[in-house]
mmCIF file of the C-alpha atoms, coordinates in Angstrom:
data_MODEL
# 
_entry.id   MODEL 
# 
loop_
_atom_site.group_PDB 
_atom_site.id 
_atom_site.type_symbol 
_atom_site.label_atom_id 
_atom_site.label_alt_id 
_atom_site.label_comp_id 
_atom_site.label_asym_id 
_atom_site.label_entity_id 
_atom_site.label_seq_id 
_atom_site.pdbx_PDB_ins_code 
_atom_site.Cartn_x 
_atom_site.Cartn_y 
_atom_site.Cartn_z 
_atom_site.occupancy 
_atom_site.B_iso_or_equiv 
_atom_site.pdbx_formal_charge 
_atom_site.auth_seq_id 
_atom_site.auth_comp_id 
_atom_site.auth_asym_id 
_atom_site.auth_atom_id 
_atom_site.pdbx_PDB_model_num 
ATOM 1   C CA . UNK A 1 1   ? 102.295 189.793 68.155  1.00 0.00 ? 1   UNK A CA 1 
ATOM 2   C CA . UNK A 1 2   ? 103.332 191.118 71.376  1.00 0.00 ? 2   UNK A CA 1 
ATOM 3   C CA . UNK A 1 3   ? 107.236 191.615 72.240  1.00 0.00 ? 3   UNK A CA 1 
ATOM 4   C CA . UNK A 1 4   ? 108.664 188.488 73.808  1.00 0.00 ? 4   UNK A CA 1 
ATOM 5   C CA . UNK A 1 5   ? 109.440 191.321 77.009  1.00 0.00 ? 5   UNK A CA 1 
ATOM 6   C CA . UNK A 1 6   ? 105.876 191.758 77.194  1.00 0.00 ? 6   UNK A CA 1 
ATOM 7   C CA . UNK A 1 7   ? 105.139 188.691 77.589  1.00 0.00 ? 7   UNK A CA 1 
ATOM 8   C CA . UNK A 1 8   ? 107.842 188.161 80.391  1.00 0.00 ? 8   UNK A CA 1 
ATOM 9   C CA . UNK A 1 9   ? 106.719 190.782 81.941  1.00 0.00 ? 9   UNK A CA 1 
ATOM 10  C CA . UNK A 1 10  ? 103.539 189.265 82.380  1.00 0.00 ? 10  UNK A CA 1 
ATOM 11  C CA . UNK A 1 11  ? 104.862 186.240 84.022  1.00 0.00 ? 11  UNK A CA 1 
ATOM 12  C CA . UNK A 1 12  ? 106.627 187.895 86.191  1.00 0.00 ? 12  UNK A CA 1 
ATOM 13  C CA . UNK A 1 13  ? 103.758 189.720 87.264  1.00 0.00 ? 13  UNK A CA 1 
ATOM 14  C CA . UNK A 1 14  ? 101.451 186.643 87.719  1.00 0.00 ? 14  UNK A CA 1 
ATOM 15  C CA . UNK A 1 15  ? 104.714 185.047 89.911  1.00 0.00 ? 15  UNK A CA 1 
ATOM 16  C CA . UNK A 1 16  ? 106.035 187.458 91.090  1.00 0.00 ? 16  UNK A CA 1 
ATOM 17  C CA . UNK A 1 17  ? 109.418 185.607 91.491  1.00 0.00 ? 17  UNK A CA 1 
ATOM 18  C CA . UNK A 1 18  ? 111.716 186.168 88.723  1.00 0.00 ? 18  UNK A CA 1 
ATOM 19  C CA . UNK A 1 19  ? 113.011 182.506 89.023  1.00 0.00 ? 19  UNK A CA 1 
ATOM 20  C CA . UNK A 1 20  ? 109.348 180.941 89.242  1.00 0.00 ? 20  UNK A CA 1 
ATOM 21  C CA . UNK A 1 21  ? 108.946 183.299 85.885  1.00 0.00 ? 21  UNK A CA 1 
ATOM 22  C CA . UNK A 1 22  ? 111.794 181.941 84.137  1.00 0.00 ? 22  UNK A CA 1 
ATOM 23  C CA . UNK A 1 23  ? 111.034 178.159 84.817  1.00 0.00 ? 23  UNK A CA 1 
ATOM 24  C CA . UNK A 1 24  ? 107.651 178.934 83.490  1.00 0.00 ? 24  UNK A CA 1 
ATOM 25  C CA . UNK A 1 25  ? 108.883 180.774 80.422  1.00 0.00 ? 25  UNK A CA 1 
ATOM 26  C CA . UNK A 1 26  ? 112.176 177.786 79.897  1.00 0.00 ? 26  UNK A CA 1 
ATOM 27  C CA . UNK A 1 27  ? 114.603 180.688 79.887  1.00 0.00 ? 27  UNK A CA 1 
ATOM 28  C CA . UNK A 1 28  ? 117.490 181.405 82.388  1.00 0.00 ? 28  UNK A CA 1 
ATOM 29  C CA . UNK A 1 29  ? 116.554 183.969 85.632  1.00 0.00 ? 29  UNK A CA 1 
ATOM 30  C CA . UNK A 1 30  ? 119.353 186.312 84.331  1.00 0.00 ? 30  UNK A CA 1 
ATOM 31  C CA . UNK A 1 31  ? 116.842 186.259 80.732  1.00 0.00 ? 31  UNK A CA 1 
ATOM 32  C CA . UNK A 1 32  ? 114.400 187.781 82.945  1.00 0.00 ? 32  UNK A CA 1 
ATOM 33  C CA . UNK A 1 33  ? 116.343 189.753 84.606  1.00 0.00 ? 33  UNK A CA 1 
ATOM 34  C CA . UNK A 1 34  ? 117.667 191.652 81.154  1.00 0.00 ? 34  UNK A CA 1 
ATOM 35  C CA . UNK A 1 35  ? 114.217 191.772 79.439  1.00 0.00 ? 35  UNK A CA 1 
ATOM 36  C CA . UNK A 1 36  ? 113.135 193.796 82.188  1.00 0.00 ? 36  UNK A CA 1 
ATOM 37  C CA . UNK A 1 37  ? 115.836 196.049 82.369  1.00 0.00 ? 37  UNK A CA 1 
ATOM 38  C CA . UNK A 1 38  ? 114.694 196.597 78.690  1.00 0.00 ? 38  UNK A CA 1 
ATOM 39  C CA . UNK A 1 39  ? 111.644 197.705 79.469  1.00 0.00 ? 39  UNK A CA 1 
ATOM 40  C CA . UNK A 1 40  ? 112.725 199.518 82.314  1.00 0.00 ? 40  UNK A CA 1 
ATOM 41  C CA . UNK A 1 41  ? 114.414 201.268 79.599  1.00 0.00 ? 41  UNK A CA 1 
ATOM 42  C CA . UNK A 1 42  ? 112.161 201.487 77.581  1.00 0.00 ? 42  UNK A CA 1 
ATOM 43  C CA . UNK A 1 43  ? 109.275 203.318 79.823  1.00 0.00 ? 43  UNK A CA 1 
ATOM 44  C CA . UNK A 1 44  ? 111.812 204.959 81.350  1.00 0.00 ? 44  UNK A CA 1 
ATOM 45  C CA . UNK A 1 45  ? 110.808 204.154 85.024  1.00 0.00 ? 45  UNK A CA 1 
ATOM 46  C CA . UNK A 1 46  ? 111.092 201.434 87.798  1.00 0.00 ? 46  UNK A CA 1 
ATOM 47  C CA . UNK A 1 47  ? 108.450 198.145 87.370  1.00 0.00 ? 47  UNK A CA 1 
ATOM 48  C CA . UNK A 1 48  ? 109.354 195.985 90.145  1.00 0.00 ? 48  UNK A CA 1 
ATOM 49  C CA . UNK A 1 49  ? 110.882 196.866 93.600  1.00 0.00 ? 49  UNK A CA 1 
ATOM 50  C CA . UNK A 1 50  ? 112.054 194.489 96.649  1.00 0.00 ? 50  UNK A CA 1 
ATOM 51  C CA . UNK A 1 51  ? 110.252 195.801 99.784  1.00 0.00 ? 51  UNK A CA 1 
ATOM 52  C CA . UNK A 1 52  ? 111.080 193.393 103.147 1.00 0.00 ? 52  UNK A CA 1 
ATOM 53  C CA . UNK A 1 53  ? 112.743 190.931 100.668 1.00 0.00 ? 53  UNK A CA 1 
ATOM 54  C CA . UNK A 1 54  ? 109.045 190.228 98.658  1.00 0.00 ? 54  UNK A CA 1 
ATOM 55  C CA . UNK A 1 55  ? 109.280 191.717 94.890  1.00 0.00 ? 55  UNK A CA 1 
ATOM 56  C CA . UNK A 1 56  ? 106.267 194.394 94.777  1.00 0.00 ? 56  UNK A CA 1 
ATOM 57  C CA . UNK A 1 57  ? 104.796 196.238 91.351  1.00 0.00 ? 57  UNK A CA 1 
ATOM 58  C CA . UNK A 1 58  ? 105.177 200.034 91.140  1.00 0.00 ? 58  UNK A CA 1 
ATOM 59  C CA . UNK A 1 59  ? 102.801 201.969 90.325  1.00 0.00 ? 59  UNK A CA 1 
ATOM 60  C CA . UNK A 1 60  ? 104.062 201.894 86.583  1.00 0.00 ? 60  UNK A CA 1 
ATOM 61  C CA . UNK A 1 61  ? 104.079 198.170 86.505  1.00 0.00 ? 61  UNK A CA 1 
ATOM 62  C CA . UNK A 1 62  ? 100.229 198.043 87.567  1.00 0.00 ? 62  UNK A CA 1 
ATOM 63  C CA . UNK A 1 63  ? 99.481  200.425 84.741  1.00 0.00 ? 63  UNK A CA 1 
ATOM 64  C CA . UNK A 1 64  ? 101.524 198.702 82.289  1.00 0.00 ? 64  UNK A CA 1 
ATOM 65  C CA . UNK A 1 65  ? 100.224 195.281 83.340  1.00 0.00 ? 65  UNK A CA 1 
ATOM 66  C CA . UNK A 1 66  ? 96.812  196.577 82.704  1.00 0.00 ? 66  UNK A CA 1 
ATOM 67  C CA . UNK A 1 67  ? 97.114  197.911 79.252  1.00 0.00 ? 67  UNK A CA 1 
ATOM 68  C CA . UNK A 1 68  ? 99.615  194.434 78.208  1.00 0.00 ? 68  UNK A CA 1 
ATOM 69  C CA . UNK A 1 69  ? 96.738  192.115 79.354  1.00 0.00 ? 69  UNK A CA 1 
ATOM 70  C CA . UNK A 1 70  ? 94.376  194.033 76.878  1.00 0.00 ? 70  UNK A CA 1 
ATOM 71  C CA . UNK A 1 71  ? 96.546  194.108 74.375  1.00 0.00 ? 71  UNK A CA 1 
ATOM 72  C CA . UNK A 1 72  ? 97.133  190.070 74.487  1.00 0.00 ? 72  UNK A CA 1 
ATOM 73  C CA . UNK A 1 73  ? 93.404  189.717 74.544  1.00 0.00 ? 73  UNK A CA 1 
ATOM 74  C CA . UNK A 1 74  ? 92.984  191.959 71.488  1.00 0.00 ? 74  UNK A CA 1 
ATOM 75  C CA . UNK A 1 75  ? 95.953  190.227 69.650  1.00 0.00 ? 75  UNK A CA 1 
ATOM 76  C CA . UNK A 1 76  ? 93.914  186.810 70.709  1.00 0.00 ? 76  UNK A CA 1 
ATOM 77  C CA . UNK A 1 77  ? 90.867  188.164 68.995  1.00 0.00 ? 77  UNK A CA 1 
ATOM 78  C CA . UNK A 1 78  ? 92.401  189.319 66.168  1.00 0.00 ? 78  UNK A CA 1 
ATOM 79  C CA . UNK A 1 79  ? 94.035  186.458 65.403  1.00 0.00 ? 79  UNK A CA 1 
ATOM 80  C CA . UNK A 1 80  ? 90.575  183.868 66.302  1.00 0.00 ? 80  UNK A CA 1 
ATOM 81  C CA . UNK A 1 81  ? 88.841  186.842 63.433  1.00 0.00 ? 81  UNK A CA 1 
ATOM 82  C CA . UNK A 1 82  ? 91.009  186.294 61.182  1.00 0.00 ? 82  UNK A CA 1 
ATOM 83  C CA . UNK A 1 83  ? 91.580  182.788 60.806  1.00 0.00 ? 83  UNK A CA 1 
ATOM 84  C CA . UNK A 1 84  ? 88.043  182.503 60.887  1.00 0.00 ? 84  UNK A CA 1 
ATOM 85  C CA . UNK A 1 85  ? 86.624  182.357 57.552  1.00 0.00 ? 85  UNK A CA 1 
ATOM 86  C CA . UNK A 1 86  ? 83.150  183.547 58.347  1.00 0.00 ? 86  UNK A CA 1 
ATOM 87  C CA . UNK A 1 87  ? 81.788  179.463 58.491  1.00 0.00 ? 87  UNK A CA 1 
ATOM 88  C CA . UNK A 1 88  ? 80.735  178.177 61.321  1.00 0.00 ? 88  UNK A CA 1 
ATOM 89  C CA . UNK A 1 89  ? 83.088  175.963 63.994  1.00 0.00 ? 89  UNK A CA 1 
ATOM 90  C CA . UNK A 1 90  ? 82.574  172.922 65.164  1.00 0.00 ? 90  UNK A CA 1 
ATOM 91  C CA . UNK A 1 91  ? 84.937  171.397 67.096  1.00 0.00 ? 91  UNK A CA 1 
ATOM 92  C CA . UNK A 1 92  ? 84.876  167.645 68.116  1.00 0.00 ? 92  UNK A CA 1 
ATOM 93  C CA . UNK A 1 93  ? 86.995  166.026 70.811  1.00 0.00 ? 93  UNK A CA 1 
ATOM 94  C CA . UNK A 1 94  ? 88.010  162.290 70.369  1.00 0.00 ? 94  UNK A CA 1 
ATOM 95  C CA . UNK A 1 95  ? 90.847  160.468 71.350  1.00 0.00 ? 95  UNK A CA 1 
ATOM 96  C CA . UNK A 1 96  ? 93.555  159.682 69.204  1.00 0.00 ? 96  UNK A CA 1 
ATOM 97  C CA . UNK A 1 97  ? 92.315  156.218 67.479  1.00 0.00 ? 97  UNK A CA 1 
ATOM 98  C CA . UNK A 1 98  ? 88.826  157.191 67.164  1.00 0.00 ? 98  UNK A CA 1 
ATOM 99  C CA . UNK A 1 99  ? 89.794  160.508 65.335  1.00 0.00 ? 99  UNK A CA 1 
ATOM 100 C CA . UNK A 1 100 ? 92.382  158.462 63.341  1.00 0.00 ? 100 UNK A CA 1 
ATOM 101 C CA . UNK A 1 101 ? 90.659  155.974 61.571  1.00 0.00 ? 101 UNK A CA 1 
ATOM 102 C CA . UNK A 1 102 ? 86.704  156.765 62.093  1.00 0.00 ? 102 UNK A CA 1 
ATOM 103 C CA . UNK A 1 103 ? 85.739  160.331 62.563  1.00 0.00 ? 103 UNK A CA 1 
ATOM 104 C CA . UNK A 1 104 ? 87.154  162.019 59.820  1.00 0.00 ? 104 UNK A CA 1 
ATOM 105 C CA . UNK A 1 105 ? 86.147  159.437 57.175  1.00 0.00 ? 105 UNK A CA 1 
ATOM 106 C CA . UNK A 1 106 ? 82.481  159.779 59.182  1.00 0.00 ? 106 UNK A CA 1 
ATOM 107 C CA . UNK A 1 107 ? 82.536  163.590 58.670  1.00 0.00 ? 107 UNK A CA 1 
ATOM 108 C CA . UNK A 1 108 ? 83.267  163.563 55.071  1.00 0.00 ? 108 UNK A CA 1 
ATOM 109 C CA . UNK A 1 109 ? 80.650  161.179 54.482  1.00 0.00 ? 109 UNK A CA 1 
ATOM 110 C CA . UNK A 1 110 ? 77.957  163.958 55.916  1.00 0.00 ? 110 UNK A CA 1 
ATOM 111 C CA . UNK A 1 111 ? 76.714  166.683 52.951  1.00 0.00 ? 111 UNK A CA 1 
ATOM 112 C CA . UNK A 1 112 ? 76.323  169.288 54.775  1.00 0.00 ? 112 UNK A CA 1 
ATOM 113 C CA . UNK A 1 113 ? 79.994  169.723 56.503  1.00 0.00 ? 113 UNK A CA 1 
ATOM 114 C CA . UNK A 1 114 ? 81.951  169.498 53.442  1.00 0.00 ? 114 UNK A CA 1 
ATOM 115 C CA . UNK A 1 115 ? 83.077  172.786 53.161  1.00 0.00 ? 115 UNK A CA 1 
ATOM 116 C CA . UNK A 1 116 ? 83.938  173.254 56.504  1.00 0.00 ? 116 UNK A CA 1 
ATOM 117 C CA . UNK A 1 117 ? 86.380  170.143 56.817  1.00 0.00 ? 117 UNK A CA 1 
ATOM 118 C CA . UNK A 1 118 ? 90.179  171.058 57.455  1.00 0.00 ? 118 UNK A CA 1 
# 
């Protein structure tokens, strides 16, 4: 699981406005504000600067933004490998009455998905 920093880091770096990244992660702009002094700390160098009023990446940030995207992606595949038995997935979209009271009583009823019901 990646640190919840990361993962405000991230929105920050895809808004680029640390209150836009706050509304989008439902935490206060001072939240923001701290977690990336924390990483700041952390690295041990600079990740955002204000040039002409307009918050810019450094250097760092691009380079750390690179390697936290991967790492989400690989924590995303882990996780789909791991919940996935080995089985095959189907996945079937129906609204809420349908899938309620007909569609799972219709699945059961066919052999050959049995095992693969959750």
């Amino acid at each position: 699981m990646l640190d919840y920093r990361m993962d405000t880091f991230l929105a920050l770096c895809d808004c680029m406005n640390y209150r836009k990244a706050a509304d989008f992660l439902h935490v206060s702009q001072p939240a923001v504000t701290q977690q990336i002094h924390s990483l700041e700390e952390i690295y041990q160098c600079k990740l955002f600067s204000y040039k002409n009023h307009h918050l810019e990446k450094t250097k760092a940030a691009i380079l750390l933004e690179k390697y936290a995207r991967a790492a989400k992606l690989h924590e995303q595949n882990l996780r789909e490998s791991l919940s996935n038995d080995g089985g095959p997935n189907l996945k079937i979209g129906a609204t809420k009455t349908i899938g309620d009271y007909f569609l799972g009583d219709y699945i059961c009823k066919c052999r050959f998905v049995k095992h693969f019901v959750q």
